[in-house]
C-alpha positions as CSV (number, residue, x, y, z in Angstrom):
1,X,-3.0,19.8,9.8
2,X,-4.3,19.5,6.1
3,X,-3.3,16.9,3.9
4,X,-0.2,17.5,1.7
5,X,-0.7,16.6,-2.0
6,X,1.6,16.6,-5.5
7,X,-0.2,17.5,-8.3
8,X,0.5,16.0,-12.1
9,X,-1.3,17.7,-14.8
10,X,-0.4,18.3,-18.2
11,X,-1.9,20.7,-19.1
12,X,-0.3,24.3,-18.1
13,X,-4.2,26.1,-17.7
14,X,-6.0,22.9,-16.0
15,X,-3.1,22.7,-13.5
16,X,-3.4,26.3,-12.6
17,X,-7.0,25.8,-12.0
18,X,-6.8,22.5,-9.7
19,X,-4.5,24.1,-7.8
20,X,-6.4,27.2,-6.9
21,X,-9.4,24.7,-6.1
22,X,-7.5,22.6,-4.0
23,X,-6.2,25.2,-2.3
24,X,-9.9,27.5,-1.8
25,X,-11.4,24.3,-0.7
26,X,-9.1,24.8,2.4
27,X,-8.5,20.8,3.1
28,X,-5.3,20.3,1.3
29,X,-1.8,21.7,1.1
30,X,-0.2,21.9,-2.7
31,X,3.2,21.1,-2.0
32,X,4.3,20.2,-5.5
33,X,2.6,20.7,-8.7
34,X,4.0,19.6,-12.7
35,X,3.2,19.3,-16.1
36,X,5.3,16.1,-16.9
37,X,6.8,12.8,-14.8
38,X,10.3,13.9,-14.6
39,X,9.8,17.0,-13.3
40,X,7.0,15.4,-11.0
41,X,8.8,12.4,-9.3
42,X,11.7,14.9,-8.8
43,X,9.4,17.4,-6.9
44,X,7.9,14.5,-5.0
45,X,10.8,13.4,-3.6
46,X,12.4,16.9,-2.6
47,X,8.4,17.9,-1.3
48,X,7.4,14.8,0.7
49,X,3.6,14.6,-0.4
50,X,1.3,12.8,1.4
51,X,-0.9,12.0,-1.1
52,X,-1.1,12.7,-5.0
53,X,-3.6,14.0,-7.4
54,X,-3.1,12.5,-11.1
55,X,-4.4,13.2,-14.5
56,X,-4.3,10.0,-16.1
57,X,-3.1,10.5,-20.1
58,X,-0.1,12.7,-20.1
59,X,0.5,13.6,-23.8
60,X,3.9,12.6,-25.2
61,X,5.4,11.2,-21.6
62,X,6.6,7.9,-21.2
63,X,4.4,7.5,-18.1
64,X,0.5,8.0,-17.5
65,X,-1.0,8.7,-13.8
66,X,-1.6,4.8,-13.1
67,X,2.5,4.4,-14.0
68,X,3.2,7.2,-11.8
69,X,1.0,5.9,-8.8
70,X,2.2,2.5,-8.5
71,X,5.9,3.5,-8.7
72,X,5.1,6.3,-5.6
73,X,2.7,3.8,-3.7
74,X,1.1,6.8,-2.4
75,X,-3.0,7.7,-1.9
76,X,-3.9,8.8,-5.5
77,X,-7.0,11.0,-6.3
78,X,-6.9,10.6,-9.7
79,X,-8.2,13.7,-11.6
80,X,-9.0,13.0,-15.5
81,X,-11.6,13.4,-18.4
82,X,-10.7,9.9,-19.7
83,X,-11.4,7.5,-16.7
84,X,-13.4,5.5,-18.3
85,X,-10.7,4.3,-20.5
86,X,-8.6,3.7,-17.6
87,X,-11.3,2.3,-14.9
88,X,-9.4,-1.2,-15.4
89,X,-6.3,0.1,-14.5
90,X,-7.6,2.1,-11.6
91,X,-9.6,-0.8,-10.1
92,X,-6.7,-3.6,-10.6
93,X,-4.4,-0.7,-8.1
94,X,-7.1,-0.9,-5.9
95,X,-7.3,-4.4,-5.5
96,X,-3.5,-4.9,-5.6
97,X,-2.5,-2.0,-2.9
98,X,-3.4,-0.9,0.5
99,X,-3.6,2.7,-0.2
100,X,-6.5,4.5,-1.1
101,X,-7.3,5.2,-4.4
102,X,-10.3,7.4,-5.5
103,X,-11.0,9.1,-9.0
104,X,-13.0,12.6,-9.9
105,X,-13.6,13.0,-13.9
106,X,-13.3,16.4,-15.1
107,X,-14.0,19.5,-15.1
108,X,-12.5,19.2,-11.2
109,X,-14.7,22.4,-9.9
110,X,-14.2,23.5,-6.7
111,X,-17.9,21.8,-5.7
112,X,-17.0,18.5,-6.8
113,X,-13.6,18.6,-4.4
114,X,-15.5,19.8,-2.0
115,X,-17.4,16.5,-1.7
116,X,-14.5,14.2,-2.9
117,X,-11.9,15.1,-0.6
118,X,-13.6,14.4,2.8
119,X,-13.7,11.1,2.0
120,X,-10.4,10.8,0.7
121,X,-8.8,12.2,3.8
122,X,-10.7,10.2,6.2
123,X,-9.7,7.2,4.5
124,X,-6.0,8.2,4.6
125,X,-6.4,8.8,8.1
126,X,-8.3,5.1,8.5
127,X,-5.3,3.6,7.0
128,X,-2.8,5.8,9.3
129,X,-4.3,4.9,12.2
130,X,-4.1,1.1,11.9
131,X,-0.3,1.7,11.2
132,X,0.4,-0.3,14.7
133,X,-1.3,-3.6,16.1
134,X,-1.1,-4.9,19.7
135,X,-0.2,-8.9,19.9
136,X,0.7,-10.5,22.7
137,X,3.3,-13.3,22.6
138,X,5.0,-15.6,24.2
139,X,6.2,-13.9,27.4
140,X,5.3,-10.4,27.4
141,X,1.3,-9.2,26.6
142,X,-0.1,-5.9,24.2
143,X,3.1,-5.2,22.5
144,X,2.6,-2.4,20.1
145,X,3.9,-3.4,16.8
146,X,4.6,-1.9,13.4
147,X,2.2,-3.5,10.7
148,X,5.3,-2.0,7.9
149,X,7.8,-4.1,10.2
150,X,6.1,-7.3,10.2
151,X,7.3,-10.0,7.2
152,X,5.1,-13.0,7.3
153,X,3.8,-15.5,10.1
154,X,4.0,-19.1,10.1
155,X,2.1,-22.5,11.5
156,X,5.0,-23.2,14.6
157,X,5.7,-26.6,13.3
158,X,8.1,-27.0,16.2
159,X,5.3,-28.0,18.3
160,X,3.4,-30.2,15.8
161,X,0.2,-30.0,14.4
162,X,-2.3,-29.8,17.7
163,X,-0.4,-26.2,18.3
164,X,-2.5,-23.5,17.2
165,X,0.8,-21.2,18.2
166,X,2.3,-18.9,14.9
167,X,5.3,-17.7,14.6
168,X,5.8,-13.8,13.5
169,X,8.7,-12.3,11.7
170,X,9.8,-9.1,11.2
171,X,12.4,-6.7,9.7
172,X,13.9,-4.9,12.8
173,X,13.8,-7.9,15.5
174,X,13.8,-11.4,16.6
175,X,11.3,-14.0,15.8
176,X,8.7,-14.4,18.4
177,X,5.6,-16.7,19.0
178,X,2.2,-16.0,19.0
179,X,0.7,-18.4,21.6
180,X,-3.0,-19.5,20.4
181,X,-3.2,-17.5,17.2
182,X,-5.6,-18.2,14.7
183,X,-5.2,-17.3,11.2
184,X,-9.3,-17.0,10.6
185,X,-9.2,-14.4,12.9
186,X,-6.1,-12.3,12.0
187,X,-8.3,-9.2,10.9
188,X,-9.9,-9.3,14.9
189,X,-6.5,-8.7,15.7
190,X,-5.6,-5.6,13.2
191,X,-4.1,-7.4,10.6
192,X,-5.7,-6.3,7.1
193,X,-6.9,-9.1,4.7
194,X,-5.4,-7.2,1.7
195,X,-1.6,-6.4,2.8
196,X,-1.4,-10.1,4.8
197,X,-2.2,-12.1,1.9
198,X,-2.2,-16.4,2.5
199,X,0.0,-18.0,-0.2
200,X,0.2,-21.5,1.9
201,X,-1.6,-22.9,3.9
202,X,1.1,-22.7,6.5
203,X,2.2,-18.7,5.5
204,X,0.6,-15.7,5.6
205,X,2.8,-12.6,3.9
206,X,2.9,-9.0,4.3
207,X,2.5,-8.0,0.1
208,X,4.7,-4.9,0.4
209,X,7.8,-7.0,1.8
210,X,7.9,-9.6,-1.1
211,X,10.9,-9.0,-2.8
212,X,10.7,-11.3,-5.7
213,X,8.6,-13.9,-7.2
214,X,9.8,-17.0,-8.9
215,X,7.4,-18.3,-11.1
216,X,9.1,-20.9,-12.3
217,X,9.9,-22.8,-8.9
218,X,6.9,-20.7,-7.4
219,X,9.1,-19.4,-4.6
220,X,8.8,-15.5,-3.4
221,X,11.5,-14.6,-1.7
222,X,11.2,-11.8,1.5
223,X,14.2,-10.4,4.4
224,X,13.6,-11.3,7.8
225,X,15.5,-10.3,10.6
226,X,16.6,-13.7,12.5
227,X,16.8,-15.4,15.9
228,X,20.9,-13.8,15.7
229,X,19.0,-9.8,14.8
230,X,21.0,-10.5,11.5
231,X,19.4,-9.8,8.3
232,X,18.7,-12.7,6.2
233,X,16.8,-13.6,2.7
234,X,14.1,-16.1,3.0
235,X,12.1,-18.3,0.0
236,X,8.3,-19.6,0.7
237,X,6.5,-21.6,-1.3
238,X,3.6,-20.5,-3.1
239,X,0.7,-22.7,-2.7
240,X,-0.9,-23.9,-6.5
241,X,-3.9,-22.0,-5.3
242,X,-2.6,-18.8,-4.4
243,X,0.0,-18.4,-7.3
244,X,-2.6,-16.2,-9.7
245,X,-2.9,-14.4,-6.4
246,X,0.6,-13.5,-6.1
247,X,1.6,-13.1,-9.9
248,X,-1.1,-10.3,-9.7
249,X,0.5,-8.0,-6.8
250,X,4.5,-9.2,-8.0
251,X,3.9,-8.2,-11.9
């Protein structure tokens, strides 16, 4: 199936062409297309896109492209004469997120899409495809997990300091314990260094499931589904080390 992408462009002639080039180029579906944010976050929502393509300066909105991408936290191509003025921008989302995020300057000619857009897809379908992790814990072996339904993992103090156990929360279940689990070797077992981010020694966090982060008392605060399956708020302590780290990603 081809990639479904939203298209935000400004101007009424360039948006006319990028859509008849991402459409001849035969890898992409156009499910929504705009000339302004309103119209565009309003399409995307009703549309469903999997992945947008952005020029970066709208004239006279109260968004640009970088705005529009961290708000949708979708993969962004990001289509634009100006990058240069923006390449700050687009390289702090790329650090700070765990979506792909590529940029073409124009004119965006169906030769350059041609070469861009291979790429793009295959990292989309990279990060798909490492959607679910297999852990094994306490009692049962190779359960197939949800990396979006994991919250953060913690040293099990319960058993003192010679345990190398962890425990992992989550968002849909119960607490359960990861028997010998190392966090120096997390990324052998599928979890990716930039969405697991340490901000302890003791706690490792999934980034998209911090809720808040206080900077005065250095707390971030996340929901965890407890031992009860009840929903409950959490706060963690954010090490002295790790707080630039965190005030980066919770702006």
């Amino acid at each position: 199936m081809k990639l479904k992408v939203a298209i935000l462009e400004d101007n009424k002639e360039l948006l006319k062409d990028l859509h008849g080039n991402l459409k001849a180029s035969g890898l992409v579906e156009v499910v929504a297309w705009a000339t302004n944010s309103d119209e565009f976050l309003e399409k995307v929502g009703e549309s469903k896109p999997e992945a947008l393509v952005l020029d970066i300066e709208l004239g006279g909105d109260s968004m640009n492209g970088i705005d529009i991408a961290e708000k949708l936290r979708l993969p962004v191509l990001f289509a634009s004469g100006k990058t240069r003025e923006f390449l700050s921008g687009i390289e702090e989302l790329n650090i700070n997120s765990n979506i792909p995020v590529e940029h073409i300057t124009k004119p965006i000619t169906l030769d350059k899409l041609k070469k861009i857009l291979p790429k793009f897809i295959a990292e989309i379908e990279t990060i798909r495809k490492s959607k679910f992790i297999y852990l094994d814990f306490g009692d049962t072996i190779n359960n197939e997990i949800s990396v979006d339904s994991i919250v953060y993992l913690c040293a099990d103090k319960a058993n003192g300091a010679e345990s190398n156990n962890k425990q992992i929360y989550f968002n849909n279940r119960k607490p359960e314990t990861l028997i010998d689990f190392s966090f120096t070797k997390m990324e052998e077992k599928g979890f990716n260094k930039n969405i697991f981010i340490q901000i302890h020694r003791s706690f490792r966090v999934n980034v998209d499931k911090i809720l808040n982060y206080n900077r005065i008392t250095h707390e971030i605060e996340i929901s965890i589904s407890n031992s009860a399956g009840k929903s409950e708020r959490k706060l963690l302590a954010v090490s002295e080390n790790y707080r630039n780290d965190v005030s980066r990603i919770r702006k």
